[in-house]
PLY file of the C-alpha trace (Angstrom):
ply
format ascii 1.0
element vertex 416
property float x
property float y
property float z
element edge 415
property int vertex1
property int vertex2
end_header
3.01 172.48 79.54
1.40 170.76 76.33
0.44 173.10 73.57
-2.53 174.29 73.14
-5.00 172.67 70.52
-6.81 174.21 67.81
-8.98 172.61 65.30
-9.27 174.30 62.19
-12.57 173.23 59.93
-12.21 174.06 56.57
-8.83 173.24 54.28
-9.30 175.74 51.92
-6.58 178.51 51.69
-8.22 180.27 55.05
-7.96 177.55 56.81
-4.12 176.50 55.57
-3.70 180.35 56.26
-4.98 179.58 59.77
-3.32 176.81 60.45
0.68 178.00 59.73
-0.07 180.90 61.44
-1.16 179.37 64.74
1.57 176.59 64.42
4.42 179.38 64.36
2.91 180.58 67.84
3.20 177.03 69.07
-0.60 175.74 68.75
-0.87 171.99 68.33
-3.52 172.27 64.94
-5.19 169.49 62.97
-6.95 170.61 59.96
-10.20 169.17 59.11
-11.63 169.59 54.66
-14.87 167.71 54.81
-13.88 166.88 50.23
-12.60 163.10 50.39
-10.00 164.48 47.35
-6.99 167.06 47.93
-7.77 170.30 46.60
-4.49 171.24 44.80
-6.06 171.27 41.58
-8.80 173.52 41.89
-9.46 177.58 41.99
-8.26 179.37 39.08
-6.22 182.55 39.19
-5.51 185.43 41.86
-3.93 188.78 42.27
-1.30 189.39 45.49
-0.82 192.33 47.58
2.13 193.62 49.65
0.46 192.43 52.85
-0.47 188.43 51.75
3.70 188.45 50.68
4.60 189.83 54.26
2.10 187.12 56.17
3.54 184.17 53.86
7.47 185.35 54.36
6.61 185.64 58.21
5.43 181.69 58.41
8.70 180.87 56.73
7.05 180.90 52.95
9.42 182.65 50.23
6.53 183.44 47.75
9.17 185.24 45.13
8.30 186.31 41.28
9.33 182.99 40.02
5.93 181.56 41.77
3.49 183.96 40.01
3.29 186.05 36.58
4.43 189.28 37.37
3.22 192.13 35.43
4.03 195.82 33.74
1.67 196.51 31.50
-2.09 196.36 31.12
-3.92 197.85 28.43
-7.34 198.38 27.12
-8.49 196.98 23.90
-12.01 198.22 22.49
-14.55 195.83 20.75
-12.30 195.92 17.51
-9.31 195.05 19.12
-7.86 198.02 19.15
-5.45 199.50 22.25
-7.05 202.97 23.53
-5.14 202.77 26.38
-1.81 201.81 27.63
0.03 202.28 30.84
2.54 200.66 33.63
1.57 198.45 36.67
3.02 196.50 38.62
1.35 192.75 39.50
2.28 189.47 40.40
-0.63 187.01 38.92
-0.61 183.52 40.87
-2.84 180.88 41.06
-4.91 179.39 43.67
-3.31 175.96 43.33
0.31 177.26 43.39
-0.24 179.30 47.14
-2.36 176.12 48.00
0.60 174.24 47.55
2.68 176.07 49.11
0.64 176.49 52.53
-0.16 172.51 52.01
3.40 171.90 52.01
4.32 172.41 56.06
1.47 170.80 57.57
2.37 167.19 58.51
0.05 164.59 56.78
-1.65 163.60 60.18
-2.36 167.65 60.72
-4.75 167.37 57.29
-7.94 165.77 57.39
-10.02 164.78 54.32
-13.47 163.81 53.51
-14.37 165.06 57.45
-17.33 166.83 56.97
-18.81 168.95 60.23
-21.87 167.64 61.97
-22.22 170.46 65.08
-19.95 171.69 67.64
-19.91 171.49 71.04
-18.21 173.77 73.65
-18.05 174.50 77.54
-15.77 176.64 79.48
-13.28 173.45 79.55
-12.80 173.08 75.62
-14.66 172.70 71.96
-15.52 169.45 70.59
-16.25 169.43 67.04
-18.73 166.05 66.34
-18.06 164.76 62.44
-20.28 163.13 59.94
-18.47 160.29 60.71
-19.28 159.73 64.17
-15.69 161.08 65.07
-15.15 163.78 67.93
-12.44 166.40 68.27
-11.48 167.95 71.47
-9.41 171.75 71.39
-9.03 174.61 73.04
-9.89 176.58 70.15
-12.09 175.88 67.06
-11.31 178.39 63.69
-14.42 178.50 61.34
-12.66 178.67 57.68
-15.14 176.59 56.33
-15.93 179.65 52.94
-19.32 181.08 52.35
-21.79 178.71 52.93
-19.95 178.27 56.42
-21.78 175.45 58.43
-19.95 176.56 61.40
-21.99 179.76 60.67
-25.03 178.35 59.87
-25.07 177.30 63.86
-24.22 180.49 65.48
-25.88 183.00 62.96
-28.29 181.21 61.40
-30.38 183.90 60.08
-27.12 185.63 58.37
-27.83 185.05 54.71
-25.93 186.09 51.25
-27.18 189.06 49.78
-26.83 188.78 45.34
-25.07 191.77 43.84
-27.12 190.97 40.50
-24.46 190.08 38.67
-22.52 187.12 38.09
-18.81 186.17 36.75
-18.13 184.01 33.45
-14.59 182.74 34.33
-12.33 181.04 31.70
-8.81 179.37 31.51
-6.53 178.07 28.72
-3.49 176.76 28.84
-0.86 178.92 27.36
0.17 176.38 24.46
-3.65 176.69 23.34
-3.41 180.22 22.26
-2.37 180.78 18.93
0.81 182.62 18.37
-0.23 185.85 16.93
-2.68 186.41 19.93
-0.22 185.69 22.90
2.79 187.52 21.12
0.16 190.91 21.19
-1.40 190.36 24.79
-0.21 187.41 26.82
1.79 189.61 28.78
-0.78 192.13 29.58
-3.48 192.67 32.01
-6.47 192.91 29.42
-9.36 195.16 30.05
-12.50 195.17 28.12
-15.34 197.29 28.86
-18.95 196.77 26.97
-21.81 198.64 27.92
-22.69 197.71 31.80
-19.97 195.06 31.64
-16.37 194.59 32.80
-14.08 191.92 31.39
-10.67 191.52 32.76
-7.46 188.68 31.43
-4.22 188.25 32.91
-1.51 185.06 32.83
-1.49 183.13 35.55
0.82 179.93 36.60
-0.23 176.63 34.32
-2.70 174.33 35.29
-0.07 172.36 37.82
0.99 175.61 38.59
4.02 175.95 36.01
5.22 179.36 35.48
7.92 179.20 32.58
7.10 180.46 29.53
5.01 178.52 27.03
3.46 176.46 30.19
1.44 178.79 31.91
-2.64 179.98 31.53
-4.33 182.94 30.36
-7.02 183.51 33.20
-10.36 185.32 32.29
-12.85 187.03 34.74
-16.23 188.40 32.41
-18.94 190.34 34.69
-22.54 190.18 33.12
-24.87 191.68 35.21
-27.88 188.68 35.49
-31.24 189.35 37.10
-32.32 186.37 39.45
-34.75 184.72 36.88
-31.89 184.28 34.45
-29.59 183.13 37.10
-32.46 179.96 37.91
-32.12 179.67 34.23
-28.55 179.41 34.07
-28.09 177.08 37.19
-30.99 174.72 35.88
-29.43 171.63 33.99
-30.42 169.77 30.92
-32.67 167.36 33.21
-34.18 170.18 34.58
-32.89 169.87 37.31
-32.29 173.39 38.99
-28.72 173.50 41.30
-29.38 176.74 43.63
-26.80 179.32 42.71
-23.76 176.84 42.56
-24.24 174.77 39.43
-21.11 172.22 38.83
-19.08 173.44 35.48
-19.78 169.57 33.70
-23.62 170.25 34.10
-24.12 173.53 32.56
-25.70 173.05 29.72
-24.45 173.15 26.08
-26.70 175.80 24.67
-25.81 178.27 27.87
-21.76 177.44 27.05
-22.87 177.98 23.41
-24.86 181.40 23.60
-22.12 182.74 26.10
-19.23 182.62 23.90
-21.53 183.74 20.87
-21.97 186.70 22.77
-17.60 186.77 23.53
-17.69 186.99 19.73
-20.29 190.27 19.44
-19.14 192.33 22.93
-15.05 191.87 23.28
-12.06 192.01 21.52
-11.51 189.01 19.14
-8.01 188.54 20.49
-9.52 187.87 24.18
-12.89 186.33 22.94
-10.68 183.80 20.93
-9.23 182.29 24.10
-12.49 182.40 25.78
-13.99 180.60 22.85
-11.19 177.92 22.67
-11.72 177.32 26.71
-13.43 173.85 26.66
-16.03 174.78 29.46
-16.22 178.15 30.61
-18.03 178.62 34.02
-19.60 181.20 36.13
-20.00 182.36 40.08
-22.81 184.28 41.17
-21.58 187.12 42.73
-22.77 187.81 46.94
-21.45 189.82 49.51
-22.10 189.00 53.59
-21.48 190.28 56.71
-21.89 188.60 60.42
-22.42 190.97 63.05
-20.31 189.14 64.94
-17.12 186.57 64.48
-16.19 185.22 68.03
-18.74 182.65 70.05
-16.77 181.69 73.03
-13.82 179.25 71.67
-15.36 179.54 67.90
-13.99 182.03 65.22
-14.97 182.61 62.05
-12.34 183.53 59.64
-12.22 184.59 55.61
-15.54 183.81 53.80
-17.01 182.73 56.95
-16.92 185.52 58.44
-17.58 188.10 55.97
-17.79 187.91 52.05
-16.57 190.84 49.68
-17.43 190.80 45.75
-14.35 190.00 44.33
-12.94 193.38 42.94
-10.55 194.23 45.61
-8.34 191.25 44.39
-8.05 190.39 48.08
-10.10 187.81 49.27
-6.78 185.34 49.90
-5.18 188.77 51.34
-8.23 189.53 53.93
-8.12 185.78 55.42
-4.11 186.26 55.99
-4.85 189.13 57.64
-7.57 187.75 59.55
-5.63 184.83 60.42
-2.58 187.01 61.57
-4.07 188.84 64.14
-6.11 185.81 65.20
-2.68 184.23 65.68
-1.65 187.08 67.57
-4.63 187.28 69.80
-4.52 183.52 70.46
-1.35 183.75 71.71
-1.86 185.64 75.25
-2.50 183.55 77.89
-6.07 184.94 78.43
-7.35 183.58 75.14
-10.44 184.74 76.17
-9.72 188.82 76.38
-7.02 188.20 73.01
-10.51 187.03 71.24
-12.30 189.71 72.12
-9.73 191.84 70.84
-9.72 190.04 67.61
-13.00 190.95 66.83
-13.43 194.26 68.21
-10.54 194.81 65.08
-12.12 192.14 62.45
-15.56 193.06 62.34
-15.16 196.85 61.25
-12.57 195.03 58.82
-14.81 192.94 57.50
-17.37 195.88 57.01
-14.98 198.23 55.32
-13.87 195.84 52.79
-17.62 194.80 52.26
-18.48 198.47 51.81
-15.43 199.02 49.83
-16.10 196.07 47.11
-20.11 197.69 47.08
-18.86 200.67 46.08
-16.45 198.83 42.91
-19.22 196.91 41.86
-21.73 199.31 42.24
-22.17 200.03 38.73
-22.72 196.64 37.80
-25.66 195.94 40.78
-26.92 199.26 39.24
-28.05 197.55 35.82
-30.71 195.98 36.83
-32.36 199.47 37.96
-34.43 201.39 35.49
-31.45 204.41 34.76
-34.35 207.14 36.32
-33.45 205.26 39.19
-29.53 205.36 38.78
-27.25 208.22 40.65
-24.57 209.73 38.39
-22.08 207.65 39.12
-23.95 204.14 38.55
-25.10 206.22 35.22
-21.23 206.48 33.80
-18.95 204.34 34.32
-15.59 204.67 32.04
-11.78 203.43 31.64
-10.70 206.41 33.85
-13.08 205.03 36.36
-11.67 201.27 35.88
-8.16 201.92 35.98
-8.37 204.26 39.26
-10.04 201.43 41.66
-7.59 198.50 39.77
-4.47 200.67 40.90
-5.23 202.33 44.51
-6.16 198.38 45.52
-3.84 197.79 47.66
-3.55 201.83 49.33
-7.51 201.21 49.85
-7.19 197.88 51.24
-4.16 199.53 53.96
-6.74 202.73 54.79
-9.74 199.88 55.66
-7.02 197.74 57.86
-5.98 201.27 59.42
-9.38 202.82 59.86
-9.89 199.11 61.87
-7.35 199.36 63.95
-8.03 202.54 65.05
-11.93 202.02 65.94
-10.69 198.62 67.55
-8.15 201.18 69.78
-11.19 203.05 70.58
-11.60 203.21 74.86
0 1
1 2
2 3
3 4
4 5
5 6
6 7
7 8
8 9
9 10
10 11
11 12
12 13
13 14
14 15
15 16
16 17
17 18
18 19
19 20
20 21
21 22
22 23
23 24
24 25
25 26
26 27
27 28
28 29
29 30
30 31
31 32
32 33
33 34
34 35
35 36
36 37
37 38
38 39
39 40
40 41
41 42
42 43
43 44
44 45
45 46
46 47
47 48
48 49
49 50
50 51
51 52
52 53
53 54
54 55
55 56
56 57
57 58
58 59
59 60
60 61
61 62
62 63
63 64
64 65
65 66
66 67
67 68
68 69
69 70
70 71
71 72
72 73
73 74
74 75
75 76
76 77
77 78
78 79
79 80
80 81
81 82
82 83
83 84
84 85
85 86
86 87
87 88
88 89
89 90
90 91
91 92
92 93
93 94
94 95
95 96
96 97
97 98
98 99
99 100
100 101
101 102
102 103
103 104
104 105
105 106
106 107
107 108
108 109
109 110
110 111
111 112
112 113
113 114
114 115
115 116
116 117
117 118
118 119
119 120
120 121
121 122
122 123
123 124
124 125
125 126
126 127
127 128
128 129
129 130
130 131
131 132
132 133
133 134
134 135
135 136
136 137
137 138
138 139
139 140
140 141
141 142
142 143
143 144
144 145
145 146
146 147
147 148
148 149
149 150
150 151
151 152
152 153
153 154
154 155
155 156
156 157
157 158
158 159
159 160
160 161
161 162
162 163
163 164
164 165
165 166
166 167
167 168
168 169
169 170
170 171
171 172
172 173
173 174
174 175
175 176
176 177
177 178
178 179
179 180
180 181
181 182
182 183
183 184
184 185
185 186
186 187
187 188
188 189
189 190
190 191
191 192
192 193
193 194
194 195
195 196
196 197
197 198
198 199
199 200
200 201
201 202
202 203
203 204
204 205
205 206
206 207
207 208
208 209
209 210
210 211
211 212
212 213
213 214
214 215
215 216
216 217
217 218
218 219
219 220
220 221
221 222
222 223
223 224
224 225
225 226
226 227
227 228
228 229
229 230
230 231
231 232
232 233
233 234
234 235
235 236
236 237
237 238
238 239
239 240
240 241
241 242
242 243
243 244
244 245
245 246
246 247
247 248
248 249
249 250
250 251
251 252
252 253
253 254
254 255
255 256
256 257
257 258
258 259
259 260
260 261
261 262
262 263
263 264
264 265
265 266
266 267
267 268
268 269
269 270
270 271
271 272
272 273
273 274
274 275
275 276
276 277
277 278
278 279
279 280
280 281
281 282
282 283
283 284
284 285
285 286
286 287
287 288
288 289
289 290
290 291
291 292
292 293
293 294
294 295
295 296
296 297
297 298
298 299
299 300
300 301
301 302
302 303
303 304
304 305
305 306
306 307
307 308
308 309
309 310
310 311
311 312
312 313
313 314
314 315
315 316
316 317
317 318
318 319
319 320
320 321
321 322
322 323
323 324
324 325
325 326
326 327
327 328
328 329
329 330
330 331
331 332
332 333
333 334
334 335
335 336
336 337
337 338
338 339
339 340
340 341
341 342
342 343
343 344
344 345
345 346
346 347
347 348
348 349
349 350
350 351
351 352
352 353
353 354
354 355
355 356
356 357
357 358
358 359
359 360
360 361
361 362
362 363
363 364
364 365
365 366
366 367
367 368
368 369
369 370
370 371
371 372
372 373
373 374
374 375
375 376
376 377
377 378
378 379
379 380
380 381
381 382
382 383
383 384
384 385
385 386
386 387
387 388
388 389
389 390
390 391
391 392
392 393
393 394
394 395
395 396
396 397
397 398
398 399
399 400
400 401
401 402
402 403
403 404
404 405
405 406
406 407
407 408
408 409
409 410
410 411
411 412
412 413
413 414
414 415
């Protein structure tokens, strides 16, 4: 009996994710990125958690130490510079290019597809078809939406599904380790950095180097800033030196020089100099509006939407790599019964409440942030006061809180 056939649209690390997990049940998959150029050197860097390193050891992946930055410390340095607070952790810092390698890796070159971008899809009780910009057709037995959050595979099933703005956005910066100068990475390289100016939270790790090196002296110091931004200085921001006005996703080359200037002025003013030195010295900072989404549904008869497809979290969890392994885990189990039918209905009787609890859960992080942009008679208590004890709690029960959403899941899925 042939293997069954699943076509995978988006090669981003959902759809990689995707892929090697459906391969190790025996699905034939081909993976379709509709960029014309390999990805491997973009994203910047990413935290693990126990469950991602379980899903990549189970499709054969040893992701050890020696592929990340692994962490003891972090500490929190006040606008002077000064440590208030020290204490242990435990973190391994990758990169996105380093696990996009290493999912890359096991496909066969024919299973990859470049420059393949999705026209509409087409399915009866026989198969899926997915029809390309290119004229070219696809035929499957299964079709896996991991095309990230501005999902056209979404866009044809849930149309009216839209991205909701938290109201603040996220100033991300990376230099390479030899850029630092010595004093500064002798004091903090090593350290998970936090920062906290009024309404703001600024976070710096290491992370592998820019082609994902991780031996001292050749890695990257990774920064994540969030400024809360109401929506007319976000048009501002995304609007070019043409005038030209980009939606919420302006490209990094065509921000322009006076917002890169003013942003690291204000580095200067709100942070410590030792991480607003490295932000300075980063040769074009950039920034990511900040959304959250959630589809009321993730299974349209052979079509599944996976990761950022399927549901968008703000980005505090650290797990938005971890939530599409998951995803694509129990997809893979669910795909493999011979009903695929009832195994996708399973899927998203468990992946939808999922989805929701780590949506809610990511609200609730960031919801001192949103709360900014509210006049503070408007504020509860805890959007009012937000401090390092506050911080430090949701950074270290991550990964418990991530394991009570996947459990509380499970057990609604189990539901009669």
């Amino acid at each position: 009996m042939p293997a069954r056939r699943a076509l995978v649209v988006g090669g981003s690390l959902g759809g990689l994710l995707a892929a090697n997990l459906l391969r190790s049940k025996g699905w034939d998959v081909t993976v379709f990125e509709r960029n014309a150029e390999d990805l491997t050197g973009r994203g910047a860097g990413l935290s693990t958690h126990p469950q991602l390193l379980d899903i990549l050891h189970r499709i054969g992946i040893d992701f050890d130490e020696s592929m990340g930055v692994k962490l003891d410390r972090f500490i929190c340095l006040d606008a002077s510079g000064r440590v208030y607070r020290e204490e242990k952790t435990s973190r391994l810092m990758t990169s996105w290019g380093r696990l996009y390698r290493a999912l890359r890796a096991p496909l066969p070159a024919e299973s990859y597809r470049l420059a393949m971008a999705l026209a509409k899809i087409e399915q009866d009780a026989a198969g899926v078809t997915a029809i390309f910009a290119t004229g070219e057709r696809f035929e499957g037995d299964l079709l896996v939406a991991a095309d990230g959050v501005r999902s056209t595979v979404r866009e044809q099933f849930l149309g009216d599904v839209e991205l909701h703005y938290a109201g603040y956005v996220a100033w991300r910066a990376m230099l390479d380790e030899s850029e630092i100068p010595p004093a500064i990475r002798q004091e903090i390289f090593e350290r998970y950095v936090f920062c906290l100016p009024e309404g703001e939270l600024f976070l710096a790790y290491p992370v592998p180097g820019r082609n994902n090196e991780t031996r001292a002296g050749e890695r990257a110091y990774n920064i994540v800033w969030y400024r809360p931004t109401d929506p007319k200085t976000l048009a501002d921001l995304c609007t070019d030196a043409t005038g030209k006005y980009h939606g919420s996703a302006i490209p990094p080359p065509l921000i322009r020089p006076d917002v890169t200037a003013a942003i690291k002025a204000t580095a200067r003013e709100l942070v410590a100099p030792q991480v607003a030195e490295i932000f300075v010295r980063t040769p074009q900072p950039f920034f990511q509006p900040i959304f959250d989404m959630e589809s009321p549904r993730t299974v349209f008869g052979r079509v599944v939407l996976v990761g950022d497809a399927a549901f968008v979290a703000r980005p505090h969890v650290g797990a938005g790599v971890t939530k599409a392994a998951l995803e694509s885990a129990s997809l893979a189990e669910a795909a493999s019964t011979r009903d695929l039918a009832a195994g996708l209905l399973r899927f998203e009787q468990e992946q939808v409440p999922f989805g929701r609890g780590l949506v809610a859960l990511a609200r609730q992080e960031g919801a001192y942030l949103s709360a900014q942009l509210k006049p503070r008679e408007q504020r509860t208590a805890a959007e009012l006061k937000w401090d390092v004890d506050h911080v430090l709690l949701a950074h270290n029960s991550r990964t418990e809180r991530l394991r009570e959403v996947l459990h509380a899941a499970r057990s609604a899925a189990a539901q009669p």
